[in-house]
TIVO-997050 format. One line per field, with one value per residue (C-alpha): residue in one letter; x, y, z. Coordinates in nm, 3 decimals, always signed. Example, Ala and Ser with C-alpha at 12.3 -4.5 7.8 and 13.67 -1.06 7.14 Angstrom:
% residues 2
aa	[A, S]
px	[+1.230, +1.367]
py	[-0.450, -0.106]
pz	[+0.780, +0.714]
This chain:
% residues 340
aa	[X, X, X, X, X, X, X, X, X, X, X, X, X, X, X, X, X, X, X, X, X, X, X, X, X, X, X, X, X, X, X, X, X, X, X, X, X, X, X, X, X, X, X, X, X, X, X, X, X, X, X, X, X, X, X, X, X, X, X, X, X, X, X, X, X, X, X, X, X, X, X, X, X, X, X, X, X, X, X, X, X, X, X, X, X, X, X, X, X, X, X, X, X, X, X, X, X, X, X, X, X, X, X, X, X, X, X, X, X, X, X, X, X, X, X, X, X, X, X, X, X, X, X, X, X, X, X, X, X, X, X, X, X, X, X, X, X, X, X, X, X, X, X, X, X, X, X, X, X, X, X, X, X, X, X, X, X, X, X, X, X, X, X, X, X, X, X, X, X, X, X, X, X, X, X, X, X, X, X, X, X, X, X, X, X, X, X, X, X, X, X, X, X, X, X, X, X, X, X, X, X, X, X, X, X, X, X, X, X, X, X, X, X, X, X, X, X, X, X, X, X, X, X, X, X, X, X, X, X, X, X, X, X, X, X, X, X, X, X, X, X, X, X, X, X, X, X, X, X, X, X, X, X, X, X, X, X, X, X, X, X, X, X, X, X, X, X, X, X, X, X, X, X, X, X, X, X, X, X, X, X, X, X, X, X, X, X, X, X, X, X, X, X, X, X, X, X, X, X, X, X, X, X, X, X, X, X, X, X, X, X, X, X, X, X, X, X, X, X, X, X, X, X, X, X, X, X, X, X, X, X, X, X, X, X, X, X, X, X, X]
px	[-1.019, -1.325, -1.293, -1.547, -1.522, -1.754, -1.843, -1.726, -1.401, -1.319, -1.477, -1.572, -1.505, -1.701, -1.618, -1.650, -1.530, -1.209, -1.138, -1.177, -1.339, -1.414, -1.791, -2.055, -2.237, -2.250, -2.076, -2.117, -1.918, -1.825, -1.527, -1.560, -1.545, -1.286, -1.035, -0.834, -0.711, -0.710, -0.720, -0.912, -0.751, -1.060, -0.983, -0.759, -0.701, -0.388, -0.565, -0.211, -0.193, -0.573, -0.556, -0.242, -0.411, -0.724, -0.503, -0.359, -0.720, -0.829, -0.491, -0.593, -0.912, -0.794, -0.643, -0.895, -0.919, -1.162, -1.078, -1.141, -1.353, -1.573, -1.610, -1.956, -2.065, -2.402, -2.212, -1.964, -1.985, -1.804, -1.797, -1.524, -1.386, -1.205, -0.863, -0.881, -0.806, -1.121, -1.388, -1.780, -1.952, -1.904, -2.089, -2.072, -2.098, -2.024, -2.208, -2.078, -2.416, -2.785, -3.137, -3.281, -3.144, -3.284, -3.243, -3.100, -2.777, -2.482, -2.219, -2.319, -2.280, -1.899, -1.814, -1.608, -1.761, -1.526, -1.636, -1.519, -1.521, -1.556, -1.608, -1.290, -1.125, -1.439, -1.373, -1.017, -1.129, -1.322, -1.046, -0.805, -0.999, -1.100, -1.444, -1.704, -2.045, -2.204, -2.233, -2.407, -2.349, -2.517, -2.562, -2.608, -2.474, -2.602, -2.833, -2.704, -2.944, -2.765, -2.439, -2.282, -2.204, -2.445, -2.632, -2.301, -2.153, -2.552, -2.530, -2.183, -2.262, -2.626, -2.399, -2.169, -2.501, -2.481, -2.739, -2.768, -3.000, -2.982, -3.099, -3.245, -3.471, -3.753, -3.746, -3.598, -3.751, -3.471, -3.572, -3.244, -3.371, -3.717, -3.574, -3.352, -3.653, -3.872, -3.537, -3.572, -3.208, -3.218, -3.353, -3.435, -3.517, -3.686, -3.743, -3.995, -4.024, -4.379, -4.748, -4.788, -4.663, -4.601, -4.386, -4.214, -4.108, -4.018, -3.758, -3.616, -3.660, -3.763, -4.138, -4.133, -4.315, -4.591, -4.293, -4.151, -4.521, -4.573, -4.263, -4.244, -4.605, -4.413, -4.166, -4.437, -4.663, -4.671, -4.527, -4.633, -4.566, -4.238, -4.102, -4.262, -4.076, -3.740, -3.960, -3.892, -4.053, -3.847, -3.934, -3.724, -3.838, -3.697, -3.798, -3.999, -4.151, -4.290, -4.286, -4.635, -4.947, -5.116, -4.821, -4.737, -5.116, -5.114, -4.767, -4.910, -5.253, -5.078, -4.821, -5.145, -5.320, -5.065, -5.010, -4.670, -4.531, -4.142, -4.134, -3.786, -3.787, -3.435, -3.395, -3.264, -2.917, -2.824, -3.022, -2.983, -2.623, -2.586, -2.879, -2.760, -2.951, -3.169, -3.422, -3.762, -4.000, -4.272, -3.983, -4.019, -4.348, -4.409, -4.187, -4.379, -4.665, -4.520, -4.394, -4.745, -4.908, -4.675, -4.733, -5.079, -5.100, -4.842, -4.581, -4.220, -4.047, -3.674, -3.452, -3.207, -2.837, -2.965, -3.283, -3.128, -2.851, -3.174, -3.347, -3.053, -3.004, -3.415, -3.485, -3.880, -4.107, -4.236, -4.618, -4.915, -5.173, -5.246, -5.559, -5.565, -5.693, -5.378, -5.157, -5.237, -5.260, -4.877, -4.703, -4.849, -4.772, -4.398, -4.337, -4.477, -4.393, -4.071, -3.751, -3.433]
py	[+5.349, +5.583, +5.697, +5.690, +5.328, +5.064, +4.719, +4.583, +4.780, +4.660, +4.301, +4.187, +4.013, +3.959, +3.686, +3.758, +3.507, +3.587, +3.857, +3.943, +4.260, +4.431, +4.431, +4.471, +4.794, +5.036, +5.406, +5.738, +5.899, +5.525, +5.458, +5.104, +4.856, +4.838, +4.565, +4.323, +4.049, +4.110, +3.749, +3.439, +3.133, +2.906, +2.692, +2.895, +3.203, +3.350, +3.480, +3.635, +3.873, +3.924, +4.061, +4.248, +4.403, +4.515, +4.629, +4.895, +5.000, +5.056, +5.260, +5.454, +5.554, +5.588, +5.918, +6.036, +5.988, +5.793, +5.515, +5.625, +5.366, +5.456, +5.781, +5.925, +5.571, +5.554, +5.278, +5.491, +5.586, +5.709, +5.446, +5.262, +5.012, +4.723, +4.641, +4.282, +4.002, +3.810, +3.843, +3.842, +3.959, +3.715, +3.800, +3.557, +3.707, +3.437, +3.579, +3.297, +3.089, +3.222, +3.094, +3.438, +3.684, +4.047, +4.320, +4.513, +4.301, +4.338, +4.139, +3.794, +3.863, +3.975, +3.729, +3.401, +3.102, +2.986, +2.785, +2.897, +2.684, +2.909, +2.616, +2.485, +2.811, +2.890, +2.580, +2.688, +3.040, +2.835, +2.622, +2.880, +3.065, +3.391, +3.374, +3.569, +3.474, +3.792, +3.921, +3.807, +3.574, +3.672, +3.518, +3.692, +3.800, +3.536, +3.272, +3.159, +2.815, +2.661, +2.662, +2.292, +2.389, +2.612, +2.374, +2.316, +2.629, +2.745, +2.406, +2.533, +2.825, +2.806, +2.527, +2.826, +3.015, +3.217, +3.519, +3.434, +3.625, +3.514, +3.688, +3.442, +3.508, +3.203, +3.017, +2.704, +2.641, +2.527, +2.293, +2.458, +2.792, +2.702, +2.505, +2.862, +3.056, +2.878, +2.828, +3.251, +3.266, +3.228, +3.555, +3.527, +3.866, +3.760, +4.017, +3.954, +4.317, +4.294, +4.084, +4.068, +3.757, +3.955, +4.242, +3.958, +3.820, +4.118, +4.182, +3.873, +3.718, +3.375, +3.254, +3.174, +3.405, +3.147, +2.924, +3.263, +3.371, +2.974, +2.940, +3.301, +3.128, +2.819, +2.973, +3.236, +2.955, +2.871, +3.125, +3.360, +3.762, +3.802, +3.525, +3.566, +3.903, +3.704, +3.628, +3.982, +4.064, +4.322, +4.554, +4.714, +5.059, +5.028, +5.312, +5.274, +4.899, +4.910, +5.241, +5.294, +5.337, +5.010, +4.821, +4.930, +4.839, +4.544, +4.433, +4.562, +4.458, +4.067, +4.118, +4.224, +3.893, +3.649, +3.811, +3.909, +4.096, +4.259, +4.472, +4.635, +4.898, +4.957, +5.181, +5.043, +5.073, +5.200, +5.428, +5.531, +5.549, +5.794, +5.991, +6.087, +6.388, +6.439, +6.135, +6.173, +6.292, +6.005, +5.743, +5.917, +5.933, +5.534, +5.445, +5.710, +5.525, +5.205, +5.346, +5.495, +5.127, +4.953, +5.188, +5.160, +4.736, +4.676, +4.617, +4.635, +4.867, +4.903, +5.071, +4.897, +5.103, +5.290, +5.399, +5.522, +5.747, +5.880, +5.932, +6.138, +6.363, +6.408, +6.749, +6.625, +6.712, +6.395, +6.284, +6.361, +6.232, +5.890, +5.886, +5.685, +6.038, +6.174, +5.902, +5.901, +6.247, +6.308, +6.016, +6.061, +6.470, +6.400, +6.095, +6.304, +6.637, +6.627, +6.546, +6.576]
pz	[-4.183, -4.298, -4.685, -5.020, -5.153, -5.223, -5.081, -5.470, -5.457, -5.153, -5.108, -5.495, -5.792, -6.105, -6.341, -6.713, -6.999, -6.978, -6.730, -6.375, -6.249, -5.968, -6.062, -6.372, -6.237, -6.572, -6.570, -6.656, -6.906, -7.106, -6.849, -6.833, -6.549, -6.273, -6.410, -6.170, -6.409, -6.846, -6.873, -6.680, -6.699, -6.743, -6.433, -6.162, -6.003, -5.850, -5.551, -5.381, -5.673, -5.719, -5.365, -5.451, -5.710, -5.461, -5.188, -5.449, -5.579, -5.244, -5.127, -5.450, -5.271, -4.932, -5.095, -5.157, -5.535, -5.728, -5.964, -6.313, -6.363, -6.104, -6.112, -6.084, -5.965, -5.752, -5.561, -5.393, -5.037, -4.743, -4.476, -4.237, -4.465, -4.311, -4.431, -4.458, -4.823, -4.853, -5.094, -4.985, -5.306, -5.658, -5.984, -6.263, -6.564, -6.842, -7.160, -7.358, -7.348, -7.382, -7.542, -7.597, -7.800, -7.715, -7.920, -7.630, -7.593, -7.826, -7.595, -7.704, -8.072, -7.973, -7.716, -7.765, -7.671, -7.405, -7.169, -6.860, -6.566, -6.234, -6.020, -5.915, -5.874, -5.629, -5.417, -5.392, -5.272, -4.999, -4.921, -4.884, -4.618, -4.820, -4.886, -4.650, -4.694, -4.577, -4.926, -5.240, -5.473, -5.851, -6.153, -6.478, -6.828, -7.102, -6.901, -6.618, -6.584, -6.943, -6.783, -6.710, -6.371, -6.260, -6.051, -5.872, -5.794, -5.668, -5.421, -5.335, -5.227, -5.022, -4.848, -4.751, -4.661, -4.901, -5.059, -5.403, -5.700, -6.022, -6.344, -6.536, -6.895, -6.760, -7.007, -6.865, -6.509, -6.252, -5.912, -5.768, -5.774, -5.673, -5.361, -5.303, -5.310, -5.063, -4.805, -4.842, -4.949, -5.334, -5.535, -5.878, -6.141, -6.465, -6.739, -7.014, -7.064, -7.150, -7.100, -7.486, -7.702, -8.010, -7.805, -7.617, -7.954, -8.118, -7.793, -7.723, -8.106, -7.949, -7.927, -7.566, -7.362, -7.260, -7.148, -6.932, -6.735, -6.622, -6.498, -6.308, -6.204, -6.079, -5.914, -5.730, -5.668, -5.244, -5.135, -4.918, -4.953, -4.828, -5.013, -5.307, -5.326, -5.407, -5.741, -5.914, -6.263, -6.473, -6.705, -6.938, -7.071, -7.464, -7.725, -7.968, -7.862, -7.501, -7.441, -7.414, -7.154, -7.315, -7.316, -6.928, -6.821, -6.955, -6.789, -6.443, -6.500, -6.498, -6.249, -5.988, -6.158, -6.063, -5.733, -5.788, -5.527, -5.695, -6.014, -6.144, -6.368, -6.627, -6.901, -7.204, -7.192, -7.539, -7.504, -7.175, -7.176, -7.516, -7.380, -7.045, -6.907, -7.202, -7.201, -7.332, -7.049, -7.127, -7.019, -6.671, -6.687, -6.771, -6.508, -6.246, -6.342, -6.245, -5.893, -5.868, -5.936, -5.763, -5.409, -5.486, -5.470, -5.212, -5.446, -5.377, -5.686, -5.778, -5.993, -6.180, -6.335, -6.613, -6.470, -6.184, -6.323, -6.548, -6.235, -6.072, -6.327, -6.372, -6.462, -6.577, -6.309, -6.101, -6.233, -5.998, -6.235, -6.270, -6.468, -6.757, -6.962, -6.831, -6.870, -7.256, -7.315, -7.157, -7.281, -7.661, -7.659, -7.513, -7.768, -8.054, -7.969, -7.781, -7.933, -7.636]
């Protein structure tokens, strides 16, 4: 049946510390996430009334009106949906363990620190006969690489043959995910937000950034172009600290050095998400400059949630000049001069 849904909707689950949701994609207007369960039991899940839950959200859109929760989302789209229980698409989303501690993130401050254990309530999805593996398996929320069974439930699933990305702050370098990456079915997105020790620092308030470049180095190293795009580098535009042509430059200048071949571009969330449709015009212009670069070395560039709601509701005219002159003179008259 053809109607506006979404491959999560239909197809997903995402596993916080102690809830179940439909996914972790952020929304306009502060509705939330699409809930399926209130509480997550830490080592089953009743997968008849999970389903029974999903068959009523997606009846909800079949008529043609959006959950509330998604309303506005980029995800949605119009498509023939099939109308089968199974789930293809699992994001883990623990936030209950971490070894950085960016200023950016507020959810492990407020966060219990259950332990949840996903794996034997994933093995019973298998068992059972409702897992698809032509989704995508992702890892995220806290760091994914400290968890006691991460190295399991990543095993698990490649031997399902299985997509999986994992977001992942570097710090800790993981044979499982290098092994992923040169197979070409692991992905993994590290985001040191900047070249600079002393900006990495004041972000992420641990002394580790050395530790982060040589083991995005590692996990580059051997690989030729294609693969070495499952390596992505992220950086996230934040006010006030990186925000800047020389702090931009000398991001790209190492990501050309060390031959890295994905950059992804976010907007700090925060500040994204309580400026919607008025963000300062340099932001857009930094992160033009990154598209520009990008283009210009054979880079692949993405947008990431934040930056892309920004970039739909851009009223800031697209940047045709790239020159460094330029570059300067913009961003330092729109930071100093323009207050949205």
């Amino acid at each position: 049946m053809k109607y506006k849904s979404c491959h999560l909707i239909e197809h997903g689950i995402s596993l916080d510390i102690d809830s179940i949701k439909a996914c972790c994609l952020s929304r306009e207007f502060n509705k939330g996430m699409l809930m399926i369960e209130h509480r997550f039991e830490n080592n089953t899940i009743d997968w008849e009334h999970l389903f029974f839950v999903k068959r009523n959200q997606r009846t909800h859109q079949k008529n043609g009106r959006d959950l509330p929760a998604c309303e506005g989302c980029y995800n949605l789209r119009e498509e023939d949906w099939d109308d089968e229980d199974y789930i293809s698409y699992v994001n883990f989303d623990h936030w209950s363990e971490c070894n950085s501690h960016c200023i950016y993130c507020g959810v492990h401050k407020n966060k219990p620190k259950t332990k949840n254990n996903a794996l034997n309530a994933m093995k019973d999805l298998i068992k059972k006969g409702k897992f698809r593996n032509n989704g995508e398996i992702t890892f995220q929320g806290g760091e994914p690489t400290v968890l006691k069974e991460f190295n399991e439930l990543l095993k698990l699933f490649l031997k399902q043959g299985c997509r999986v990305r994992i977001h992942s702050s570097g710090i800790l370098f993981n044979r499982e995910i290098r092994n992923g990456i040169k197979k070409g079915v692991v992905s993994v997105v590290i985001s040191p937000d900047s070249a600079s020790p002393i900006t990495y620092r004041k972000i992420k308030r641990v002394d580790k950034s050395e530790a982060v470049w040589k083991n995005i180095i590692h996990y580059r190293r051997g690989l030729n172009d294609e693969k070495a795009k499952l390596v992505r580098v992220k950086y996230i535009i934040i006010p006030g600290i990186n925000d800047n042509f020389e702090e931009v430059t000398e991001f790209l200048n190492k990501i050309k050095k060390l031959n890295i071949k994905s950059v992804i571009v976010d907007f700090e969330y925060a500040y994204a998400n309580n400026n919607a449709g008025k963000i300062f015009p340099h932001i857009f212009i930094l992160n033009d400059y990154i598209e520009h670069f990008c283009k210009e070395n054979e880079i692949e560039y993405h947008l990431y949630d934040s930056a892309l709601y920004a970039e739909r509701d851009r009223k800031f005219k697209k940047t045709t000049d790239f020159s460094p002159e330029n570059l300067i003179k913009e961003i330092n008259y729109y930071k100093h001069n323009i207050r949205n």
